[in-house]
C-alpha positions as CSV (number, residue, x, y, z in Angstrom):
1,X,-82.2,-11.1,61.2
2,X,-78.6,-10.9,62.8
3,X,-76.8,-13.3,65.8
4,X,-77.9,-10.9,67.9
5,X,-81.8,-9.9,67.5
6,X,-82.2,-13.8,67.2
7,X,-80.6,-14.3,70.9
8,X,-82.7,-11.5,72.3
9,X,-85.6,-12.5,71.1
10,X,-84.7,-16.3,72.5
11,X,-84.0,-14.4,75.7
12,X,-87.2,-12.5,75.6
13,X,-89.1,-15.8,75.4
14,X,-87.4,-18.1,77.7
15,X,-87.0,-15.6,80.9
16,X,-91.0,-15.4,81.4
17,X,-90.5,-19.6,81.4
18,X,-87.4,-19.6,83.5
19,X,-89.3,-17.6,86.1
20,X,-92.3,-20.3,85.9
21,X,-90.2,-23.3,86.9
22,X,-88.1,-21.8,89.4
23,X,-91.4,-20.5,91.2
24,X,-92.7,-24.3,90.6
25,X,-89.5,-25.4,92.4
26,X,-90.3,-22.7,95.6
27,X,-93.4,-23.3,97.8
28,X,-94.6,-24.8,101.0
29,X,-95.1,-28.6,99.6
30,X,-98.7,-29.0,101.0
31,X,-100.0,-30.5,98.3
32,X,-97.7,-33.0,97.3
33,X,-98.1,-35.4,94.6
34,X,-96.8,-38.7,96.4
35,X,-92.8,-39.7,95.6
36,X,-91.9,-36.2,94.8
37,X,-90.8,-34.2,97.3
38,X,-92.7,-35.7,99.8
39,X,-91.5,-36.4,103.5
40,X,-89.3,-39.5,104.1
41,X,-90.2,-41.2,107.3
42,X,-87.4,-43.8,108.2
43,X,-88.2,-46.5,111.0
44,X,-85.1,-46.1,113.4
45,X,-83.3,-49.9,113.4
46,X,-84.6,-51.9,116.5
47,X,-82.4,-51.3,119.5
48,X,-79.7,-53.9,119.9
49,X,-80.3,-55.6,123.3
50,X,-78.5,-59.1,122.8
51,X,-75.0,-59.9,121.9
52,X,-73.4,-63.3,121.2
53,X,-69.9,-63.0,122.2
54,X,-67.9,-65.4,120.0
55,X,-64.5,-64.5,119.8
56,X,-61.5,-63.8,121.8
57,X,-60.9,-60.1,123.6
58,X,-57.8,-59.0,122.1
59,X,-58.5,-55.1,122.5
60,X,-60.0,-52.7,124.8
61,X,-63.9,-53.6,125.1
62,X,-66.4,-51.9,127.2
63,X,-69.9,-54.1,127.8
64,X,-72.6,-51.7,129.0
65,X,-75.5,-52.4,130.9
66,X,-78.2,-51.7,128.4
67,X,-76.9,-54.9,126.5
68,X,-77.2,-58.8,127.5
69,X,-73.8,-60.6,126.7
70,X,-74.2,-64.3,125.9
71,X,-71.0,-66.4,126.1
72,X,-71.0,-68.9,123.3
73,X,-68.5,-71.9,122.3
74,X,-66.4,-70.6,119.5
75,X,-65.4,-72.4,116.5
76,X,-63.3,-75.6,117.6
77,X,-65.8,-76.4,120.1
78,X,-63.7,-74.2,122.4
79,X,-65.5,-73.0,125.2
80,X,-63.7,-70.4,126.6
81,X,-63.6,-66.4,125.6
82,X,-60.4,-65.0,126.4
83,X,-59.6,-61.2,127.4
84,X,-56.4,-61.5,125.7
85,X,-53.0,-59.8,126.9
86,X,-53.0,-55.8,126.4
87,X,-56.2,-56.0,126.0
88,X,-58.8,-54.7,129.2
89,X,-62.8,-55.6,129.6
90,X,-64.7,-52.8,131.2
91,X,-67.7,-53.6,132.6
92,X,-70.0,-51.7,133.5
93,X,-72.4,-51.6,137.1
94,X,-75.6,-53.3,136.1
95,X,-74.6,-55.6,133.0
96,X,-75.7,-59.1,132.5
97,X,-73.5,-61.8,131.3
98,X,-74.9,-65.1,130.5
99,X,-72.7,-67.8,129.6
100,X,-73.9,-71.6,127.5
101,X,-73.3,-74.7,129.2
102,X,-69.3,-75.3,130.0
103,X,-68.5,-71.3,129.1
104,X,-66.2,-69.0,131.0
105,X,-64.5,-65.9,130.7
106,X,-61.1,-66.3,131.6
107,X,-59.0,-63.1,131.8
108,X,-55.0,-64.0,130.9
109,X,-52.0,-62.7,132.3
110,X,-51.2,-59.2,131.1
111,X,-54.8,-58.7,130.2
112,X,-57.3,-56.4,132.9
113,X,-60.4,-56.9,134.0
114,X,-62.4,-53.4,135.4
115,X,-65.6,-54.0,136.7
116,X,-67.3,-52.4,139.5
117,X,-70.3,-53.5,140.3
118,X,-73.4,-51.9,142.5
């Protein structure tokens, strides 16, 4: 038998299965065997709603309202958080800053403060 009867006939025998796996591959998925090709349903991450500010401001920042901000001594003990020069704090209408005992927000020279409230 030559090269080429022996590839036809190899031809001839694997198209009818080449045709059975691709039409396993096609289909609606209704009845679906569980880890394969079934639907994957990912619980969206828990909205953030508190924030520990512990650091200096040292570029632009915009808290918005949908998020508490909660002043807290950095390392050193130092109480303060600094907007920093260059640097500008938006803030929007409606946000709520909370700040730990003996915390402040001090804005330095060079450094802008924008917050209109309602």
């Amino acid at each position: 038998m030559s090269m080429r009867m022996i590839r036809r006939n190899v031809m001839q025998w694997m198209a009818p299965w080449a045709l059975g796996v691709a039409a396993l591959g096609c289909g609606d998925n209704n009845n679906q065997t569980p880890g394969i090709d079934a639907p994957v349903h990912i619980d969206a991450p828990p909205a953030v709603t508190d924030i520990d500010v512990t650091a200096d401001i040292t570029a632009n920042t915009t808290w918005t309202k949908d998020i508490t901000y909660h002043l807290k001594i950095k390392s050193g003990n130092i109480p303060y958080i600094m907007v920093n020069p260059g640097a500008t704090l938006t803030i929007e209408a409606g946000t709520k800053i909370v700040g730990s005992t003996g915390s402040a927000l001090v804005i330095t020279r060079g450094a802008k403060i924008m917050a209109v409230g309602t």
